[in-house]
N, C-alpha and C positions, 0 to 999 in steps of 0.2 A: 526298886521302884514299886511302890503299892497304889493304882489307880487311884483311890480314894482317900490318900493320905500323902502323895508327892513321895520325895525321895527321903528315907530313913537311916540314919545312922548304924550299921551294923555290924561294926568294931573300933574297937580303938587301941593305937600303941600303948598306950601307957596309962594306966590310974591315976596319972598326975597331970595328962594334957591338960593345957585351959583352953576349952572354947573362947571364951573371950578374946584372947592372944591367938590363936590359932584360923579360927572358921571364918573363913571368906576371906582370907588376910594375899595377897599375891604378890608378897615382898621375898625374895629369895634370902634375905639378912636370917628373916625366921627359920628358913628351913632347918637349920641343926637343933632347933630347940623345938618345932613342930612337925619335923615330917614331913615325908609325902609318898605313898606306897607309889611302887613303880611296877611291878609285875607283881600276876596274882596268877596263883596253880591250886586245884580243885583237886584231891584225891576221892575219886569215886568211891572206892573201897573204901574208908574210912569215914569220907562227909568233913574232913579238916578242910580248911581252905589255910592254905600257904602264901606267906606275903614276902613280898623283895620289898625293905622299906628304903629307903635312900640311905637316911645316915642311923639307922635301928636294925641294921643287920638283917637275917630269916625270923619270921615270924610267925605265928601260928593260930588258929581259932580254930573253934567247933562249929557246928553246924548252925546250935542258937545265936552264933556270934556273942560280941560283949567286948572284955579285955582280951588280949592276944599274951602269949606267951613269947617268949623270945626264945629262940633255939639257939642259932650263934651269930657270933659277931666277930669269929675270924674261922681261919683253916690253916691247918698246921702252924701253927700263932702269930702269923700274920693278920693283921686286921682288913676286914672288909672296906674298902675304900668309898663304895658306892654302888652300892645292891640295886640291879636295877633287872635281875630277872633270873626264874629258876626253873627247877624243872626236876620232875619225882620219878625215881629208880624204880618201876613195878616188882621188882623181886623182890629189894629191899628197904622200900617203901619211904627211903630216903632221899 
């Protein structure tokens, strides 16, 4: 939120979302093709901001934000079913 400019976009899952299809849309049909972050974790130490996205697995940004990186999308190769929150290991920063 920046008082004098409302609220700003400052990331996005993927280089290929479409605003058009995606922003403001509140159909659950979209969600596997849009998204929708469900838990968010801040690493102090580093300034990354960590995303649980629903159906994009762990995600990842910097501090400028922008595009996210995707970390993973499963654990011991099972696939993530529906990421909906995390939580960061201070020792191992994982």
């Amino acid at each position: 939120w920046k008082p004098k400019f409302g609220w700003q976009e400052f990331f996005v899952p993927s280089p290929f979302r479409e605003r058009k299809l995606c922003d403001g849309i509140r159909d659950s049909n979209i969600e596997p093709i849009c998204g929708r972050p469900l838990g968010l974790k801040s690493d102090t130490q580093t300034c990354l901001l960590y995303i649980a996205y629903d159906y994009f697995g762990i995600l990842v940004v910097g501090s400028n934000g922008g595009t996210t990186i995707r970390l993973a999308i499963s654990a011991e190769g099972v696939l993530f079913k529906f990421t909906n929150g995390l939580d960061i290991d201070t020792s191992t920063r994982m």
